[in-house]
N, C-alpha and C positions, 0 to 999 in steps of 0.2 A: 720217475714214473714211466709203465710202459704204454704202446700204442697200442690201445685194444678197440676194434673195428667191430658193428656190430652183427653178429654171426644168424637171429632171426630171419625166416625167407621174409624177402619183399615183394610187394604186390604186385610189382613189375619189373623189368630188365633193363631198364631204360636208364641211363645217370649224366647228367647235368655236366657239362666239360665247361668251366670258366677261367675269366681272367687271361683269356688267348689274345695274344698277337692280331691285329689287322690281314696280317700276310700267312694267317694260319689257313687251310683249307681241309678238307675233305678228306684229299690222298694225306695227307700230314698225318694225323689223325685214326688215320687206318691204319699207318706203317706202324704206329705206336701200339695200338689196343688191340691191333689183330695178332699181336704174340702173345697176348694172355688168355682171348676169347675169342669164339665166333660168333662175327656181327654180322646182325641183322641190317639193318644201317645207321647212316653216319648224317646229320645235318649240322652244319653251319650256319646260325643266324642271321639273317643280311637285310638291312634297310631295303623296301619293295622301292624306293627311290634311287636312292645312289649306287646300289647294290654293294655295298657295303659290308665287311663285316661289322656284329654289333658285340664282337668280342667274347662270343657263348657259342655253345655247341651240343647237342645232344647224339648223345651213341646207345644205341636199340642193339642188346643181344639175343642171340637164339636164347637162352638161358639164365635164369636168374643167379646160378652158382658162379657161371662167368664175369656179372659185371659185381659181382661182389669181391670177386678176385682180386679183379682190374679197381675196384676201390681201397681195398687191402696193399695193393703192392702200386699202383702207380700215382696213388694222389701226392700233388706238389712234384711231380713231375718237369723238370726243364723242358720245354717246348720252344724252339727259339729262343732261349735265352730267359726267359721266361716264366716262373712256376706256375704248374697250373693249378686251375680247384674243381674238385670233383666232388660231388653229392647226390645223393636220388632221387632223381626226377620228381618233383610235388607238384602234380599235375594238377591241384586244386589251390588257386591261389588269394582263398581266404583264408587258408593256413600262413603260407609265406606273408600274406601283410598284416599278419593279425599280433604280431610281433612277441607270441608268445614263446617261453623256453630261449629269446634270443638276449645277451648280455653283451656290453661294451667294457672294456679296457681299456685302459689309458695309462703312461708315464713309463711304459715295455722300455727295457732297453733293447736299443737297436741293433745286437743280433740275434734276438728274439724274430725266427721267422714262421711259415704257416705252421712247419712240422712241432715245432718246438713249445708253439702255442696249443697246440694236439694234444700233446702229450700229456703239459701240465696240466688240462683241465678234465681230461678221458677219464677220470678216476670219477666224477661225478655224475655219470652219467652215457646215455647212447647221443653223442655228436653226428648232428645231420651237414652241420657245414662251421669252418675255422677260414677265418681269413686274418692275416696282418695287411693293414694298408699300405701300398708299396707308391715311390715316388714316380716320375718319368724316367729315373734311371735306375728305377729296379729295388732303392734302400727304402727301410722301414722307415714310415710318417711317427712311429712310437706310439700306437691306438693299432686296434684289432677287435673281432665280432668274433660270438661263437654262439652257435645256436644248437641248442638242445632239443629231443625229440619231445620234453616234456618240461612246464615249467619248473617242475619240484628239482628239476636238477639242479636246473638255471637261480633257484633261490639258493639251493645249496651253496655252490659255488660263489657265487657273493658274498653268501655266510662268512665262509671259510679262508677265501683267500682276498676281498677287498680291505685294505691297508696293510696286507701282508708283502714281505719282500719276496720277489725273483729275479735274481740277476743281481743281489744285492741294490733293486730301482725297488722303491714301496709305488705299489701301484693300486690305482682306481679301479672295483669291478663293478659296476651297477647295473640295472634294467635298460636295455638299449631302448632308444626314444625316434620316434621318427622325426625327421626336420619339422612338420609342422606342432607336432609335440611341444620339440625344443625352444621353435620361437614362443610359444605359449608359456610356456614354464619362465622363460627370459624375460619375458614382455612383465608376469605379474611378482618375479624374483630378484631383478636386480639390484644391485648396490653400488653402483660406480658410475659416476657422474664426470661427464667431461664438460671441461669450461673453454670457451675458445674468446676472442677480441680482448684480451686483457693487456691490462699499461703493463711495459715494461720495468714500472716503479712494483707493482704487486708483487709480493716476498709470500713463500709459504706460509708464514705467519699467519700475516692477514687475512690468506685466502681460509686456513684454519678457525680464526672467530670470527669469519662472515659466516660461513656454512656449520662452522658449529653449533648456532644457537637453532638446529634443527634436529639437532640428534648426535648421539657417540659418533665419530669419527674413527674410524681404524688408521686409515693414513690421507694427506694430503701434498702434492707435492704439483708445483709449478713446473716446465719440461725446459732446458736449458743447453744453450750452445756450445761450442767447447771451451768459449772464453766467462764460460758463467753469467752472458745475459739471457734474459727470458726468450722464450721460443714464441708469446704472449698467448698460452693455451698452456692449460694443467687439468689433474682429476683428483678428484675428491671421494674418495671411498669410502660410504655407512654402515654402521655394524647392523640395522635393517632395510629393509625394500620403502616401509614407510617411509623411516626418516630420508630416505630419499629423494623421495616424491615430494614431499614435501616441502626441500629445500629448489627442488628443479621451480615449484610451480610457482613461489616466492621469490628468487631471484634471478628467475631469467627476463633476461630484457629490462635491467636494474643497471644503475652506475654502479661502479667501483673504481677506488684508487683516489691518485691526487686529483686528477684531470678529469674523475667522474663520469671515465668509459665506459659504454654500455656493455657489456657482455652477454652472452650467451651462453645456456649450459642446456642438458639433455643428458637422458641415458649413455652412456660410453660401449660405443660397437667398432666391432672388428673391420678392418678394410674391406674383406671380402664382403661384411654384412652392408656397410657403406654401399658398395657399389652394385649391391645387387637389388639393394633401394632405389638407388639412381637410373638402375636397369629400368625398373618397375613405372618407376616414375615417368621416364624416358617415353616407355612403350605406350603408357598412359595419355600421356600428350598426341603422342604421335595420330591416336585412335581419335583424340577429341579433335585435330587437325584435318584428317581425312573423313568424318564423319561432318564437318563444316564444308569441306567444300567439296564432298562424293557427289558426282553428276555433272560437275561444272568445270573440274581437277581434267587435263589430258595427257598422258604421256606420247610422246613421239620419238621413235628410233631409227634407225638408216640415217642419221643425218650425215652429209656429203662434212668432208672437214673446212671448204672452202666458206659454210654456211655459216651467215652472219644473225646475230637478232632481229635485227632490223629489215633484213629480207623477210625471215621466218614473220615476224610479226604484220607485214606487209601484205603477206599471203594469208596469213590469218584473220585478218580483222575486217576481212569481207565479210565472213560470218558473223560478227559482232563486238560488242565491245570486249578486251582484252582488260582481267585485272592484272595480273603479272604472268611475265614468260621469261624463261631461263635456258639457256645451254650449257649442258653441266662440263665443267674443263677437269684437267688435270691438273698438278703443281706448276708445270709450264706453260698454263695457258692454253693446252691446246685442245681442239673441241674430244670431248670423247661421246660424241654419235649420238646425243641422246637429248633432249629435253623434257620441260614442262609447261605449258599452258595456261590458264587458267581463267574463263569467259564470265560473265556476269550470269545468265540464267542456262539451265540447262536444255533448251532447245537451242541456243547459238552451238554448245559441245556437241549434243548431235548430229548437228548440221557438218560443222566442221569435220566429224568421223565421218559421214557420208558422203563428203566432198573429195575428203586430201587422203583416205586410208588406201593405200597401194598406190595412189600415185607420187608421181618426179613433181618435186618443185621445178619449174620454169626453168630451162638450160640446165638442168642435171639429168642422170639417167637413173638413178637407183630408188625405187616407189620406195615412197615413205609406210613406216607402218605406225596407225595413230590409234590408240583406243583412251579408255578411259584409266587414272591413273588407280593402284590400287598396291597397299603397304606387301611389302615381302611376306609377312604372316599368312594374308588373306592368298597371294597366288600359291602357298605353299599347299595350301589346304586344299583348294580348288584345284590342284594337281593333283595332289593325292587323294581327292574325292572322284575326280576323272579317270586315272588308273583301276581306282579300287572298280569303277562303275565297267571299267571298260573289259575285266579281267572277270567277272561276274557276269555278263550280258553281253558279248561283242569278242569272238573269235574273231584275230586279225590274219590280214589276208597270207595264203602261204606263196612265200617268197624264196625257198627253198627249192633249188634241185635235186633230183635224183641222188642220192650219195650224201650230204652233206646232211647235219643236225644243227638243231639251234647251239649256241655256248650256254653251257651248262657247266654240270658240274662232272667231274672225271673221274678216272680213278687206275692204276695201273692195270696193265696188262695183264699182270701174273697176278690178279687175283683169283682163287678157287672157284671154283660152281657152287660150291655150298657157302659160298657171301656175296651171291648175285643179289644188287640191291634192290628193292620194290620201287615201282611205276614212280611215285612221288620223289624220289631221289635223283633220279634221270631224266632228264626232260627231253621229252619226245617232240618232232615238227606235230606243227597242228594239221589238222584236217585238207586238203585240196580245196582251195574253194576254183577252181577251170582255169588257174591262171600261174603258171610257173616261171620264173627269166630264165632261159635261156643264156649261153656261153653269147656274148656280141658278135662273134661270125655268123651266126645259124639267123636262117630266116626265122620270121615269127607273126602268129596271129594274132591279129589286134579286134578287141573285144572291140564291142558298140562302145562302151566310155572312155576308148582312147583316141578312137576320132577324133581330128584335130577339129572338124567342123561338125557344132552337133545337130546343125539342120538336114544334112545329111543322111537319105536314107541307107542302112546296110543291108541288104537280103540276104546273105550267106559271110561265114569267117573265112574268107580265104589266107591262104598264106601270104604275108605281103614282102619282096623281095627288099634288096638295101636300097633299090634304087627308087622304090617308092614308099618309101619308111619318111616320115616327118623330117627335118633337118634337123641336125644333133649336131650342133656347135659346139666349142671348146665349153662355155657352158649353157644350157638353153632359155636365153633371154624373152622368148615371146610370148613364155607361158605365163598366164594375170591370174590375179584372184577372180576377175571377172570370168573366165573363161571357166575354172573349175567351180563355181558355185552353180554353172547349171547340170552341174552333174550330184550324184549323191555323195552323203559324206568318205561311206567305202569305196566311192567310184575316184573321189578326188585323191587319196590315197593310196590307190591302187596306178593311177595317173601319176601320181610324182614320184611312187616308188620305181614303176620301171624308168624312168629319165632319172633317179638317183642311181640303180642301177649301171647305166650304162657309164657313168660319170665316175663309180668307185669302180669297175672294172678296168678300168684307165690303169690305177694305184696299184693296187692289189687284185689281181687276177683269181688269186685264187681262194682267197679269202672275202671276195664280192659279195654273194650269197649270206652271210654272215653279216658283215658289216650293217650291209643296206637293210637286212631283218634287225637288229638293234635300232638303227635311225629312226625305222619307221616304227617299231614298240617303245622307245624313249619317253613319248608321252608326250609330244610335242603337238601344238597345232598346225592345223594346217599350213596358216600363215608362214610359223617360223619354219616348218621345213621348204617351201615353197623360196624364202627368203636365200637358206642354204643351198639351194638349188640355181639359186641366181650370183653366189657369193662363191668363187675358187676358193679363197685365201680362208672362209669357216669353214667349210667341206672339206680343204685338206688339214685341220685342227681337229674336229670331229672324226676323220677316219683314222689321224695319229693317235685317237685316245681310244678308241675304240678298237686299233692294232694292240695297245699294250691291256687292253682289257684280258682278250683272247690268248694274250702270253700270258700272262699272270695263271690265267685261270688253266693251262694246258697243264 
């Protein structure tokens, strides 16, 4: 069979680049498709969080005869090592989940790959996308997808080739199902029963006329070690879904055997399915946990390593009575920074955040940071509700000099004029909001909210020399949450960003400007920058990662 590409114009220029590499970008991507076409532009997917890639890519041509080209001749493309998957853009995505025209295979032999799958099924139809599933190191899982532009091809092909041989493998073609589908169809189709707590006296036999008197049996087999004793778990397979059920809701939690052990039996699922129950399960509790004791629950971080429970709880139960409190350790014991709380009503938690938040335990120096405790889901959410809010309503301040652009996305030098990419591709500094850093030799004007005293009246911004500039220690320890909350939230922000500033210029000189614009869009609160700001040993972690960000991305 040959590869025949479908030659009708498309509505648009645009085509879908998947199945990419983490470490693929932009310039990658260019160097590839700008020898068959000219593009319009090029994006790369990226988690608004981690900045990540999310593994896809979209490429925008001047022309639609070009990305048809570029579909024709580069799809499965090695990229990194890599093949890619190219298809056209379906910018309406109750087509893509509506799961029609799209078919699964099963039992491929494994050097069955995307092209190969191409091939064999292009006779039935116009193919909008072919994939085989690939492992972590690149070989066929032996299952594959292919979605057709219309269902009637997608029946054909079933037709035609499901129990038929390729590769001399007879293999599976049916109607692709999505996972919630699948569990459904599983949930009222099974037949395979698994028994677990059995005597190691119980013989196939046995287990065969217990369970038989429910229904035909296909097979029955107890699971055995290598010296032929019981493993005391077997499955029982019914030639229907009934007789199944039936025997499950009858003999579980029954004796069987000499010793008249109780066993257990249940539908028979996959490890992965096992434990993706136990996920469920897991997360389910965790919510009725946090939901018991939301309001009363505290987390506390910065803890010094010298700090003991018994201090901490010392200093706590001023505020009230204490049901449990913990310091979370390592495997050896040792404190890693962190605890939990947990008070009788929620005015004593209150109180306690009111009291101890930003401050030192007694003979330490590093303020504690106390809020309320709250599951990883829920901070996940509320960060990325905060971002979303902050990038929709709330230009951050520019922190950029003259010369310098945010880290973005790149692209070589020797690209032509006619593939200069549009505004959204390039990101540009934001707006001036009167307030720029400065190289650290140069004098500098300090607005009203960088007054170190804000009772202070200012009548004019003068320039203020080094010798009367704030003190800027190795790092600057004087500055409290107290002091920046009588400022506004952009004033407080604007205040830690030049004292971060002057603290990555230290590092990186000339990558300051950059770095300290990251720290400060990160998404962090106040608190935790503030914290980094008082912490050498995070700050020089944070600007190592945020050096090999701006490499990566160059």
């Amino acid at each position: 069979m040959t590869s025949t590409l479908p030659t009708k114009p498309q509505p648009s220029a645009s085509l879908y680049v998947g199945d990419l590499l983490g470490s693929v970008s932009e310039a990658n991507l260019f160097e590839i498709f700008s020898n068959v076409g000219h593009i319009a532009s090029i994006r790369v997917c990226r988690d608004h969080l981690t900045k990540r890639s999310l593994g896809y890519a979209y490429v925008n041509f001047l022309q639609a005869k070009d990305a048809e080209r570029v579909l024709d001749t580069l799809n499965n493309t090695i990229i990194k090592g890599k093949p890619c998957r190219i298809m056209w853009c379906q910018r309406d995505p109750s087509v893509r989940k509506s799961g029609l025209g799209n078919i699964f295979i099963k039992n491929l032999d494994l050097s069955i790959g995307h092209k190969e799958l191409y091939d064999t099924f292009s006779d039935f139809g116009n193919i909008l996308s072919c994939k085989v599933a690939l492992d972590e190191n690149g070989h066929s899982k032996g299952f594959g997808f292919v979605h057709f532009e219309n269902q009637e091809s997608a029946n054909r092909a079933i037709e035609l080739v499901n129990d038929k041989l390729i590769n001399n493998r007879r293999v599976y073609v049916g109607k692709f199902e999505s996972k919630k589908e699948r569990n459904l169809h599983k949930e009222s189709s099974w037949t395979n029963v698994y028994i677990k707590d059995l005597s190691t006296d119980v013989t196939d036999k046995e287990l065969l006329n217990n369970f038989g008197k429910y229904g035909i049996i296909t097979s029955a087999m107890i699971m055995k070690n290598d010296d032929e004793s019981s493993k005391g778990f077997g499955f029982v397979n019914f030639q229907s879904h009934e007789d199944a059920l039936k025997a499950v809701i009858a003999l579980n939690n029954t004796p069987l055997g000499k010793d008249q052990k109780i066993i257990k039996c249940g539908r028979a699922q996959k490890k992965n399915e096992r434990e993706s129950e136990l996920k469920n399960k897991f997360k389910l509790l965790k919510m009725e946990q946090y939901n018991k004791y939301n309001g009363i629950n505290l987390y506390i971080k910065n803890l010094e390593d010298e700090i003991q429970e018994e201090q901490l709880r010392k200093e706590f139960s001023n505020f009230g009575a204490i049901r449990s409190l913990k310091i979370m350790t390592d495997d050896k014991n040792n404190s890693r920074g962190f605890g939990f709380i947990c008070f009788e009503t929620p005015e004593e938690a209150h109180r306690a955040i009111a009291e101890m938040n930003n401050r030192p335990l007694p003979g330490y120096n590093k303020p504690l940071y106390v809020t309320f405790h709250e599951p990883r889901e829920i901070r996940r959410q509320k960060l990325a509700q905060e971002q979303l809010q902050r990038k929709q309503n709330i230009r951050p301040p520019n922190i950029i000099p003259p010369g310098y652009s945010l880290p973005g996305y790149s692209y070589p030098s020797a690209v032509p004029t006619q593939y200069i990419f549009p505004p959204q591709i390039v990101r540009q500094p934001p707006p001036s909001r009167g307030w720029n850093y400065p190289p650290a030799n140069q004098s500098v004007a300090v607005p009203r909210a960088h007054i170190r005293n804000p009772g202070t009246a200012v009548r004019n911004k003068t320039p203020v020399s080094e010798a009367t500039r704030p003190s800027r220690g190795p790092m600057d320890m004087n500055l409290t949450m107290d002091q920046l909350t009588l400022h506004s939230q952009e004033n407080q922000r604007l205040i830690i960003g030049e004292k971060l500033y002057v603290q990555v210029y230290k590092k990186e000189p000339k990558r300051a400007p950059k770095i300290t614009g990251m720290l400060l869009d990160s998404g962090w609160s106040t608190e935790d920058l503030l914290i980094l700001l008082q912490s050498e040993e995070k700050l020089m972690q944070k600007i190592e990662e945020a050096v090999t960000v701006l490499e990566n991305s160059a």
